[in-house]
Every structure is written in structure tokens, then in C-alpha cells.
N, C-alpha and C positions, 0 to 999 in steps of 0.2 A: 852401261853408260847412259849418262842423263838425254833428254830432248833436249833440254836448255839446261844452259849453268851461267851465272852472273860473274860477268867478268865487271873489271874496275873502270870507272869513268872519272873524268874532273867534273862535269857538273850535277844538278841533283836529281837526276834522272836515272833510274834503273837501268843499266842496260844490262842484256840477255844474251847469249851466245848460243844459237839454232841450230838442231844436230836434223837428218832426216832418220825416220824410221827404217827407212831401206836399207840403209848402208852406213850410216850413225856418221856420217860426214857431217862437217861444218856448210848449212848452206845459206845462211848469214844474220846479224846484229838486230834485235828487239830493241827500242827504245821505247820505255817503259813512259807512257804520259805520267807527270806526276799532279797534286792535288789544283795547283795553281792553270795547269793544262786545262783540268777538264773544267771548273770553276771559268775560265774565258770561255769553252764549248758551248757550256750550259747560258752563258751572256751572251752571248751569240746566236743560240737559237732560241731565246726569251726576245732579242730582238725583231727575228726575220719571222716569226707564229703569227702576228696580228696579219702581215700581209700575207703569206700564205695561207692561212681561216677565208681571209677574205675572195683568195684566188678561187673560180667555178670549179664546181666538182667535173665539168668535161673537162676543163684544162686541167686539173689534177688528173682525171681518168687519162688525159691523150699521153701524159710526161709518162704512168705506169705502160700505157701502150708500146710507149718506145723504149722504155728499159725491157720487157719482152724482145723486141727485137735486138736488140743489142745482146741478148744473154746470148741467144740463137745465133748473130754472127760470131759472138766470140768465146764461142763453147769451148776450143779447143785450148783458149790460152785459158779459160777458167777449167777447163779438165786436166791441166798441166799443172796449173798452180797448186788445187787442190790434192793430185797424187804425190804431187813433190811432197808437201808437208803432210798430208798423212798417213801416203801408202797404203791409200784403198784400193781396190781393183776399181780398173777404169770403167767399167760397165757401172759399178754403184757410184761412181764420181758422176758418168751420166746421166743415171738413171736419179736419183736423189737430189742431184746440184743443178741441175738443167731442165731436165723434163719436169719436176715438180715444181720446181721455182717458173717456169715458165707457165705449166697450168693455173698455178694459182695467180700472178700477176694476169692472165687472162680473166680468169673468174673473177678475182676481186674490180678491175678496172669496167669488167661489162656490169658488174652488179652491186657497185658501191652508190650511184646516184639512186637507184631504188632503193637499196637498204638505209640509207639517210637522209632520203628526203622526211619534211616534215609531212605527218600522216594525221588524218581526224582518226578521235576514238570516241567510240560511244559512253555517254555518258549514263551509268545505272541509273535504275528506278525515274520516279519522279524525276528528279535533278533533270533530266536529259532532257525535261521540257524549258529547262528555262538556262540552259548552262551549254556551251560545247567546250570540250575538250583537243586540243591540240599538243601533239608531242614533237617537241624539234630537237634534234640532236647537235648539241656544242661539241666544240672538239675540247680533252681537256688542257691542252696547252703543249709542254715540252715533256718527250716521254724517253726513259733512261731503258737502253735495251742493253742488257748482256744475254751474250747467247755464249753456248762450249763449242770445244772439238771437233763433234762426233762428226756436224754436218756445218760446217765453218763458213758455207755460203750460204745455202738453203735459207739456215734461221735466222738469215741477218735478214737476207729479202724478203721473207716474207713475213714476216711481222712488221719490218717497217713499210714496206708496201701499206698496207692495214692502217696503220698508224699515221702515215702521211696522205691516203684517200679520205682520213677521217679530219685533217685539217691541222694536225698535231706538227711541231717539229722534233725531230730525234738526234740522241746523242746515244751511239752504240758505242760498246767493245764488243769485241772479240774474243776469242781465247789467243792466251800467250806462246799457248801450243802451234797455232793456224793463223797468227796476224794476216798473213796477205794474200790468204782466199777472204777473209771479211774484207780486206781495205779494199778489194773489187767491186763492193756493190756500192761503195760511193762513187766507184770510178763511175758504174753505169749510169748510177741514178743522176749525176754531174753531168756525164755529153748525155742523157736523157733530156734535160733543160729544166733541172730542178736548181731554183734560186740557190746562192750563197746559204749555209748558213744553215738551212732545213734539213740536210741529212750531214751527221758528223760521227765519219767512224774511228773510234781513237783506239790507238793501240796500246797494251798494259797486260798487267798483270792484275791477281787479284785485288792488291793495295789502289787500281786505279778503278775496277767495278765497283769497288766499296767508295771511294769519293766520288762517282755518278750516284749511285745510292740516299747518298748523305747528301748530295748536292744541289737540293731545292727541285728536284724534276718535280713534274704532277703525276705521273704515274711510270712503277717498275713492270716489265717485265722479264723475267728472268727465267733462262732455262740452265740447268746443272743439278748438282748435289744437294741430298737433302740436309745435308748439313748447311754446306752453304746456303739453301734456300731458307732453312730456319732462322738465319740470321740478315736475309735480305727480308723476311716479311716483319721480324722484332723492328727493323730500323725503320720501314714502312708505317707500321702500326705509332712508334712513337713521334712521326710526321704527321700521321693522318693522314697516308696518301692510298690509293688502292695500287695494288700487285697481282700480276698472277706469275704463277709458279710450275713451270711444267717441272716435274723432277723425274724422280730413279722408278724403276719399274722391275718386276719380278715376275714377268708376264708365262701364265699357264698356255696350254695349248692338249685337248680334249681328244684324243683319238677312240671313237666309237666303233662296236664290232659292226656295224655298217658302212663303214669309213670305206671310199675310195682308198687303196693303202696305197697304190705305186703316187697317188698325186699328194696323199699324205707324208709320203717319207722325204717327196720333192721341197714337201711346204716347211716339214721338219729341219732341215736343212737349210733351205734360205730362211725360215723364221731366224733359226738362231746363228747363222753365218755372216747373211747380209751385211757389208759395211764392218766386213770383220767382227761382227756381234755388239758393235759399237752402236745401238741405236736402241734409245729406253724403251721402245716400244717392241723390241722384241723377243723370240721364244725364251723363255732360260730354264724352263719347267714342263716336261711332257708327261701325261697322261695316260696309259693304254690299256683298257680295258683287256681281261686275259684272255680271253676267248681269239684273240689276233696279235696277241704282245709277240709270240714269235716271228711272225711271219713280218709283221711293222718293222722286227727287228732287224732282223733279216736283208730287208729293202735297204733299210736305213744302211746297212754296212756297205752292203752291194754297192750303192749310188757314190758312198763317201770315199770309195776305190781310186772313182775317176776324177778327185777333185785336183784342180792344180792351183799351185801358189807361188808366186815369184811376181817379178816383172819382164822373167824373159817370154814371160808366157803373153805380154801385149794384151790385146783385148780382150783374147782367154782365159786371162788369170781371173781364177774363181773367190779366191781368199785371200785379200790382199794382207798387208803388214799390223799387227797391234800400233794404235798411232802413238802411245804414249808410253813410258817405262814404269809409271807410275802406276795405271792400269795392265800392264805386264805383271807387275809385283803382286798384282789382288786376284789377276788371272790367275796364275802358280799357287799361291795362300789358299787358294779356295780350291785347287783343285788336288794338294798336298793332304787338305784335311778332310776330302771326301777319300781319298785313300790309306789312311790311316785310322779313318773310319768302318774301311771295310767295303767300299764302291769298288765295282770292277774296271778299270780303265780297258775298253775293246777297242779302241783307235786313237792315236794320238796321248794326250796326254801329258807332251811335252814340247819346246821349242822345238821349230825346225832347223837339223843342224848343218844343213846344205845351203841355207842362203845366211848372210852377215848380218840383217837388221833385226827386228824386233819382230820375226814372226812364230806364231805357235801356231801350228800344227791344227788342223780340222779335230773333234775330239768327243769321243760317244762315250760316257759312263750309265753304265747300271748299278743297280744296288744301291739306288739312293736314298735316302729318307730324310724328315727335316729335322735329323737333330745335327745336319752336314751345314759350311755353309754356305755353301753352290747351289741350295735350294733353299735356303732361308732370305740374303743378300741377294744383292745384283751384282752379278757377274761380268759382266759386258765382255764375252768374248766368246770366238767360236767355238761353242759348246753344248751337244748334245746331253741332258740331263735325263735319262727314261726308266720311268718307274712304273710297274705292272699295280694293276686297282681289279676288285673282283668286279666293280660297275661304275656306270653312269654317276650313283649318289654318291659314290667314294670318290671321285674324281671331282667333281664341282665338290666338296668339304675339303679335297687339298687343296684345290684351286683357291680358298674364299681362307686357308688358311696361311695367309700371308699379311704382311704391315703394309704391302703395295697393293693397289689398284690400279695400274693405267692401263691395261691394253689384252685381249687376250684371243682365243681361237679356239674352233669346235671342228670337228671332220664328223660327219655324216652325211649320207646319201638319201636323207629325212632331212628336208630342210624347214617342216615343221620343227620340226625335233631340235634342229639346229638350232635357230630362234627361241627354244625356249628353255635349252640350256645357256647359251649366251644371255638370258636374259637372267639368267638366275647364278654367272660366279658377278662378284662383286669388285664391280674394277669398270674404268672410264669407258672404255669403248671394246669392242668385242666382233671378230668376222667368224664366219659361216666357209669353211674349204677356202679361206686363204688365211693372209698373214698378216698384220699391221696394213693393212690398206685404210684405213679411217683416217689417217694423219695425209692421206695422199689423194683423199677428195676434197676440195678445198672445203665444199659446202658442210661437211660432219663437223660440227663443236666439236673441241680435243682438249681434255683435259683431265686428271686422274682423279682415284677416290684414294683417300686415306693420306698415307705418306706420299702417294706418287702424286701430290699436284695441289694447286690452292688456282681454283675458276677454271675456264676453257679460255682459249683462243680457237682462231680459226670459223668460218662460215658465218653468218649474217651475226649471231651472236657475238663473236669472237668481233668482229669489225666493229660492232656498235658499243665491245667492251672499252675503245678509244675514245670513247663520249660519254659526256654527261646527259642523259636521257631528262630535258624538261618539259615538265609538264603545263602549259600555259589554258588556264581556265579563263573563259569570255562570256560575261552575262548577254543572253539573248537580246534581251527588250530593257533594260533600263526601267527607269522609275521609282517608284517609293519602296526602300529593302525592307522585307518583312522584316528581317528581325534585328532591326535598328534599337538604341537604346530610346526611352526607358525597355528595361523589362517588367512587364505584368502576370500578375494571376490568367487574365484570362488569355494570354499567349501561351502560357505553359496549356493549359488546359486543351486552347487548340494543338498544342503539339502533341499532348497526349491523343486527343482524337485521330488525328491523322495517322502516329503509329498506329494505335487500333483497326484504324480501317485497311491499313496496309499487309499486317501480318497479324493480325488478330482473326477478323471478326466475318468478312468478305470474300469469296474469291476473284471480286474486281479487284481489291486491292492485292493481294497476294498477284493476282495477273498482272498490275500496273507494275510494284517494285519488281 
């Protein structure tokens, strides 16, 4: 049974019929914004930009302050909206919806007036005697956010957090999966005491992401599918507008025969369960050098014994529900063709047939290889992938053989060793004994190589990616400009002297430039 199915309406607006993943109830009506909706949005916040650029980065800082406090009083109704619709376990509803979105609006609001105020920069060589440099950051105007699913609050807030410390106003969707954990964070960012007008989250479907898109904003950014994302940066490119593009991941995870292995099998396990596997950034590919492939094994089984899944399990429940049927179907596909391949299914492997909604089963395959494609694709779900390597060099060349890049993990008890295989697979960011932690400090740029991403978000980069970076050049002293018209013989000739003196002939001059 679908999440949503389009039921009929009188007027020209999509409407959606909302199933839960738990129990595939009806738990109610999407009203699809259509193109004329978000066209007023995007009018609306072209309006209210000029005064909010203009409002103090502390009074921008205090309004994030107080949407912090507001997540933190109303955790509980945003930890309910959230499991409603997509039947995560409630510890990742916490742990991902709350405590992240909370540290980062921390972070960004204590360290958004440092990171944009205007700064001197020195000017090279010569020049710097008669020139200074000044860089002030403009905000670029009205910014078009679509965020997915996976995390329906998290990446509403905190990009527009980002986005609106940086002086911008926003026009978000949502996913049509999760409308009303994203219409939360206009609730907050509203009793925060953020003007009309500055934060607008509209609800839709993909027909309504693509008219934000197309709709004059100055800057996309977008997290989802790399499909979809190839066709949010073509419409970008033919604006001329910049984008960044968090996408799909196919993320490695390195176990070394020095590997801690009982905190390895731990990290095995929430890499690729967390959020029900629902999170681009994590495990879908493990690594195990042979010299400990059993015994890694082993742990791995032992641990996945005691997982539990349901909601009657309350705060215990380990594995919550697949949010989507649509990602149930790619889940199944992909793990149909690793066994008809020849992959041995040792846990799970299929729905769970003891609860009614959309849950599969916690699930360990061996025998993998990448002509499956459960190691080639993103999988997004809870699924142990583990394939024995005679070493280290064999395992960073599976690792570096994928079309993704975002995210990846190394286990040894050498955190020399650590560091310099993380530095060497080829992908956006990469931890040492743990698991996607880089997306969950605010301060790390986060963004992929290859298929998984177009720029970063996140930390001082990621904040200043909401501005135009200008450069304002100021003559020192004034007076007559050398090199005014006419031009002469004997000015070229000084200019040729000068290089000379500079990188030719001297090491005062080579010391000056």
C-alpha cells in the first residue's frame, strides 16, 4: 500500500491522501501548493529580504537563540510528529531531530557575527603598499530550500538557520512524505519572532520543488536523489543561479585487523541501521580484512540477536519502520538481486511479518561483490553488506570503487593509520572508530565527491556559502595614478624594470613580492 495516493479535489491543487508507515492508516490530507502558491511565496519573501539584510546580525543571532529554546520545550510534540510520519525509532527522532538541530542552531547563532563580519585581507607583493583590501559578505537574496524524508526536520532547520543568519529570506518545501514535521520549523522560527514573510515553508510535491526551482530564488539548495539533483543543478545552471546539492551515498566502512571489533560490530550496526538506514551518510559497504572477518562476523550476529523493532517497544525500539514504500521496493530489488547472485542472507532479509506497516527486518549479507546491486547503488536501509579483502590496499580500492563519494569510516586501534586511510578512500568526509559523525558537528563542511554532492554546507564555509563574498579595494593615499592614460614607451619600460626587480634579478625584490 502506497504512503500517499491522490485523491480528487474541485480545485487546482494536488491533494494527497497520507498513509503512516506503522500501520498504513490514513493519518491525513496533503494539499499540494501549486505553481501560482509558491510564485506569491517567492513575492513575499523578495519583499520582506531588504529589511531583514538590514536587521543586526545580534538580532538575527537572538531570534536563532530562541528557536533553540523552543525545539527543546517542544521536543516531545516534534518527536511525535516526526515518528508519526515516519516511523523512526524514537531515540533517532531525538537524537537526529533535536539534539542536532539544537547544537547547530547553538553553533551557528554564537558564530555567525564572527564568521560575517567584514574582515581586512592583506594585500600581495607591492600592491599592499598602496592598496587595502576589504571583504564584506552580502546576503544573496531569497533562497529556495527543498529538503527529503530521511530527516523532515533536522534539514529544514538547519540550513535555513544558515541561510537566514546570513541575511537571506527562505522559501522551503518539504517532502510530501513528511509535510508536517517540516511545517514545524516555521511554527518555531514564527513564536521565535522572525518577521512575516522570511521563513516560508510550503507544502507539495515534487511538481511544487520544481516551481521554487524555476521561480526566480538567488540560490537552490537541495538535498535528495541524484536524479532529481541533476535536474535541480541543469535548471540552476540555465538561471545562472549557484546550488549545492547534498545527494545519495554509497558510504564504505574499513574494518582493520587492529580494529577494536566488539565497538566495531557496535559501529557496523548503527552505521547502517540508524534512522532505519535512511541517512545518505551511512554504512552500506563493509570492509574486513581476513585475518578477523570471522570473528567481526560473529560479533556482528551475536549483537543483531538482541535488536528490537516495533513501537511497542517505546523508547527501546532499535529499528524503526522503512518510511516510504517506494524505498521498501529498492530495499527488496536490491536485496532479491544480491541473492540470486549468490550472497548468503545470515539475518533477516525480509519484511517483518509480526507487525502491519512497512518494516524489514535488521539484515547481514555475505558474499557480496560489486557486480550486486546492494554494493554498487544506495540502498538506504537496514543492511549489513560484509565482504572479506586479504588487506588494507584491497579495501580502500573497493572503497574508491564506487560513483559516490559522501561519507565514509575506518576501525583501527592506529589512529595514525586511521587518518591516513581515511585520507586516502575518495569521498566528502570520512571518521576514525565511529560513524557519520562529520554531518553532526556543526563546524565540518559537509559535502560529497563525485555523484554524492555539488559544494558543502555546514560550518563557517557552508554559512558564508549564503553570501556573495565582495571584495572592496581602497587606494591608500590618493593622488596622481601612475598608470593614467596616455600610455608611453617609457612606462612600459618602467614596468618591465620593476618586474625584473621583483622576480628576476634581486632578492629584495623576490623578498618584497
Amino acid at each position: 500500500m502506497s504512503i500517499y495516493e491522490p485523491i480528487a479535489s474541485d480545485d487546482s491543487r494536488r491533494h494527497l491522501q497520507l498513509r503512516s508507515p506503522v500501520s498504513l492508516e490514513p493519518t491525513g490530507e496533503l494539499v499540494c501548493a501549486n505553481a501560482e502558491d509558491v510564485a506569491a511565496a517567492i513575492a513575499r519573501a523578495r519583499a520582506a529580504q531588504p529589511a531583514w539584510a538590514a536587521t543586526g546580525m545580534r538580532e538575527r543571532a537572538a531570534i536563532v537563540q530562541r528557536a533553540l529554546h523552543l525545539v527543546l520545550e517542544m521536543q516531545d510534540e516534534i518527536i511525535d510528529t516526526v515518528v508519526a510520519e515516519t516511523g523512526k525509532a524514537r531515540t533517532d527522532a531525538m537524537s537526529m531531530e533535536i539534539f542536532s538541530v539544537a547544537d547547530s542552531l547553538c553553533y551557528y547563532a554564537k558564530n555567525a557575527e564572527k564568521f560575517l563580519r567584514p574582515r581586512k585581507r592583506r594585500v600581495h607583493g607591492l600592491l599592499g603598499l598602496v592598496k587595502q583590501l576589504r571583504i564584506v559578505y552580502k546576503p544573496l537574496g531569497v533562497v529556495g530550500l527543498i529538503t527529503p524524508w530521511n530527516g523532515p526536520f533536522v534539514l529544514v532547520m538547519n540550513q535555513a538557520a544558515q541561510a537566514l543568519l546570513a541575511g537571506n529570506t527562505v522559501v522551503a518545501k518539504g517532502s510530501e512524505v513528511t509535510p508536517f514535521s517540516a511545517r514545524l520549523a516555521a511554527t518555531i522560527f514564527t513564536r521565535a519572532g522572525l518577521p512575516e514573510g522570511v521563513l516560508q515553508v510550503l507544502l507539495g510535491d515534487g511538481e511544487t520543488g520544481a516551481a521554487i526551482v524555476n521561480g526566480g530564488v538567488d540560490k537552490v539548495s537541495f538535498t535528495g536523489s541524484v536524479a532529481t539533483g541533476r535536474k535541480v543543478a541543469e535548471a540552476c545552471a540555465s538561471q545562472l543561479i549557484p546550488c549545492t546539492l547534498e545527494l545519495g551515498g554509497n558510504d564504505a566502512m574499513i574494518v582493520c585487523a587492529d580494529a577494536d571489533l566488539d565497538r566495531a560490530a557496535d559501529g557496523a550496526w548503527l552505521g547502517s541501521c540508524m534512522n532505519t538506514g535512511h541517512y545518505c551518510c551511512g554504512t552500506e559497504r563493509i570492509y574486513v580484512v581476513e585475518q578477523v572477518y570471522d570473528e567481526f562476523l560473529q560479533r556482528v550476529l551475536d549483537k543483531g540477536k538482541h535488536l528490537r523493532q516495533g513501537q511497542q517497544y517505546g523508547w527501546e525500539e532499535d529499528i524503526g519502520a522503512v518510511f516510504w514504500d517506494r524505498q521498501l521496493a529498492i530495499i527488496e530489488a536490491h536485496v532479491e538481486d544480491a541473492r540470486a547472485k549468490g550472497a548468503n542472507i545470515l539475518m533477516g532479509g525480509r519484511r517483518n511479518p509480526e507487525l502491519p506497516g512497512l518494516y524489514y527486518e535488521p539484515t547481514v549479507i555475505t558474499g557480496v561483490d560489486n557486480s550486486m546491486d546492494i554494493m554498487r547503488l544506495e540502498t538506504f536501509g537496514p543492511i549489513l553488506c560484509i565482504q572479506k579483502v586479504a588487506g588494507e590496499d584491497e579495501a580502500i580500492a573497493l572503497a574508491n570503487d564506487s560513483e559516490f563519494g559522501l561519507n565514509g569510516n575506518v576501525w583501527t586501534q592506529d589512529k595514525d593509520k586511521g587518518y591516513r586511510l581515511a585520507a586516502a578512500i575518495d569521498t566528502g568526509s570520512c571518521s576514525v572508530n565511529d560513524m557519520a559523525v562529520s554531518y553532526g558537528i556543526p563546524a565540518a563542511p559537509f559535502g560529497g565527491r563525485k555523484h554524492s554532492g555539488l559544494g558543502q554546507v555546514n560550518g563557517k564555509k557552508g554559512l558564508r556559502g549564503y553570501c556573495h563574498e565582495m571584495p572592496i579595494v581602497i587606494d591608500r593615499f590618493g593622488g596622481k595614478m601612475q598608470n593614467a592614460y596616455p600610455y608611453s614607451a617609457k612606462n612600459a619600460e618602467g614596468m618591465k624594470k620593476l618586474m625584473d626587480f621583483l622576480w628576476v634579478k634581486t632578492p629584495l625584490g623576490r623578498w618584497l613580492s
